[in-house]
C-alpha positions in Angstrom: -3.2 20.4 -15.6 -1.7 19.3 -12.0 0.7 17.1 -12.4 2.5 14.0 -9.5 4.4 16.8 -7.5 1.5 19.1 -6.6 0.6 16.0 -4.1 1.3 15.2 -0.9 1.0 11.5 0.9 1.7 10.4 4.1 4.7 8.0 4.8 3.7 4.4 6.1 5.3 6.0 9.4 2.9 8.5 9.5 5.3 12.0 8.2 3.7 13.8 5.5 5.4 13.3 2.3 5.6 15.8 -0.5 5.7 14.2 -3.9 7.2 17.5 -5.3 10.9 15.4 -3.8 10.0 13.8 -6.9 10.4 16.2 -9.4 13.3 15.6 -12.2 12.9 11.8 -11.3 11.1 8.8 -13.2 8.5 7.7 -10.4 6.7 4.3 -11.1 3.5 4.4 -8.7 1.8 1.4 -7.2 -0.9 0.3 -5.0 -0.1 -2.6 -3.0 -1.4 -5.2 -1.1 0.3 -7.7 1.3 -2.3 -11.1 0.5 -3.0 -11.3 -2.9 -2.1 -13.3 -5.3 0.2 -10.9 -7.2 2.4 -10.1 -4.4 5.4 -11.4 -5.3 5.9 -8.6 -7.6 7.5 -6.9 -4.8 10.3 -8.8 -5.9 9.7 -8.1 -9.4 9.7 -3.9 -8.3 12.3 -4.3 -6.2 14.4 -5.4 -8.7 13.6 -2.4 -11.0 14.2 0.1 -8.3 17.5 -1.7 -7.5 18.7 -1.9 -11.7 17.6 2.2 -12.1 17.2 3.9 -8.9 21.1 5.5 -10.0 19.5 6.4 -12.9 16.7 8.3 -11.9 14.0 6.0 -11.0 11.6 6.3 -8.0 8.7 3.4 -7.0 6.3 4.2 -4.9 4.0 1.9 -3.0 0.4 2.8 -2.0 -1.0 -0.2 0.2 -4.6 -0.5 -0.6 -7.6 -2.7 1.4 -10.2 -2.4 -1.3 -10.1 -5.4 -3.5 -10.8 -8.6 -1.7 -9.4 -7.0 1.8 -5.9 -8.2 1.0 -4.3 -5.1 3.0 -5.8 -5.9 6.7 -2.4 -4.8 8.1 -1.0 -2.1 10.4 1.4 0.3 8.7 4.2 -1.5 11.1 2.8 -4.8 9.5 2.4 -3.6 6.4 6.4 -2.4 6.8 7.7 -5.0 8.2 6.0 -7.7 5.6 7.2 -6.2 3.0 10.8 -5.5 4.2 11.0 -9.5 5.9 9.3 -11.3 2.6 10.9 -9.1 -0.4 13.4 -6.7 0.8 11.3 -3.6 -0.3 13.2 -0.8 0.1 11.5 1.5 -2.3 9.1 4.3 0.0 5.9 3.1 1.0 2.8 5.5 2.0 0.5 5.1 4.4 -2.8 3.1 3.3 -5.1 4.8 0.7 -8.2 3.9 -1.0 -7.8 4.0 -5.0 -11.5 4.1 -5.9 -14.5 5.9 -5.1 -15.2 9.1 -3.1 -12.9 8.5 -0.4 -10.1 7.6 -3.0 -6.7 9.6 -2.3 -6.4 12.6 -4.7 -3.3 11.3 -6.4 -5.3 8.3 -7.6 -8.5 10.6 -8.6 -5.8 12.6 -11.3 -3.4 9.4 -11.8 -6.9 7.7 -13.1 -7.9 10.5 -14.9 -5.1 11.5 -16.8 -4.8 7.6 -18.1 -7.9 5.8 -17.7 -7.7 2.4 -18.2 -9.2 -0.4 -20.6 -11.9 0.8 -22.3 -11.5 4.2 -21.2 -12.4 3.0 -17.5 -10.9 5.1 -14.6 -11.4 2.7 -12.2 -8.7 0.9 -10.6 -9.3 -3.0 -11.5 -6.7 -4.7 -8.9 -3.9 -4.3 -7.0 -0.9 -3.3 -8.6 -2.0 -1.2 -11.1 0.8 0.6 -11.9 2.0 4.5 -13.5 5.0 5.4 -15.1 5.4 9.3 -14.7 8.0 11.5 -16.0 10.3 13.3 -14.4 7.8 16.6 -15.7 5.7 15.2 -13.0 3.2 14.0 -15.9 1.9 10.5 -16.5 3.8 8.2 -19.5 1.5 5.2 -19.0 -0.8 3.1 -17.3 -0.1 -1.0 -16.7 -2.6 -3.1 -15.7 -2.1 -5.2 -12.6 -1.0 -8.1 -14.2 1.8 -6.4 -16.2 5.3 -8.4 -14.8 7.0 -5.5 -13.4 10.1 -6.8 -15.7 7.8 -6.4 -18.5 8.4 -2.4 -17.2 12.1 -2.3 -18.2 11.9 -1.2 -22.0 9.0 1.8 -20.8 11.9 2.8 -18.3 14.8 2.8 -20.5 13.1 4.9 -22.7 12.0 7.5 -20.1 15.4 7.7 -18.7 17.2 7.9 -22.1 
């Protein structure tokens, strides 16, 4: 079974990124968008990554345009939006596409090894969110509307 570090990403400045950095760390994994409705939980994941990042945790952000078109941005808009509006200062890859055939293959095994609601693979909404071990192997899914605060307990518990 793969697991998060036999994947690579590219950074939202363009450098490829192996998520093997990752290994022995707690790495919460997100895909973004800068105009929708639940953006302000930059804040929310920003906060996290500023309470545990000593401890062990890593966010990730994956800035998606497939639901509703809320990522239109550049990567240097994208950047800069999120630095300027919420202080993000957790890494954030280049723009990806979640669902279908052109979906990024992190998000084809992330989906697979914890489908969703119902059993559904498919990513409903920005900021769906995975909580993977330090192994590299997924804890849990959250759905999009889980308050990244609503995280803490999950993350105390991995990093116990």
């Amino acid at each position: 079974m793969p697991s998060l570090h036999d994947f690579s990403a590219e950074s939202l400045a363009g450098k490829p990124v192996k998520l093997s950095r990752y290994k022995g760390k707690l790495v919460l994994v997100v895909n973004t968008a800068s105009q929708c409705g639940l953006t302000p939980q930059y804040k929310g994941l920003e906060a996290l990554y500023g309470k545990y990042r000593e401890r062990g945790l890593e966010i990730v952000g994956f800035p998606c345009n497939q639901f509703g078109g809320q990522e239109p941005g550049t990567a240097e808009e994208i950047g800069a939006f999120c630095e300027r509006n919420y202080g993000v200062s957790f890494p954030m890859m280049a723009k990806v596409e979640v669902n279908g055939e052109g979906a990024h293959p992190l998000y084809k095994w992330l989906t697979s090894a914890a489908p969703g609601f119902l059993g559904s693979e498919a990513i409903k909404w920005n900021f769906t969110k995975f909580l993977v071990g330090p192994d590299g192997a997924v804890i849990k899914r959250y759905a999009p509307q889980t308050d990244p605060a609503d995280l803490a307990r999950d993350i105390e518990g991995a990093l116990a």
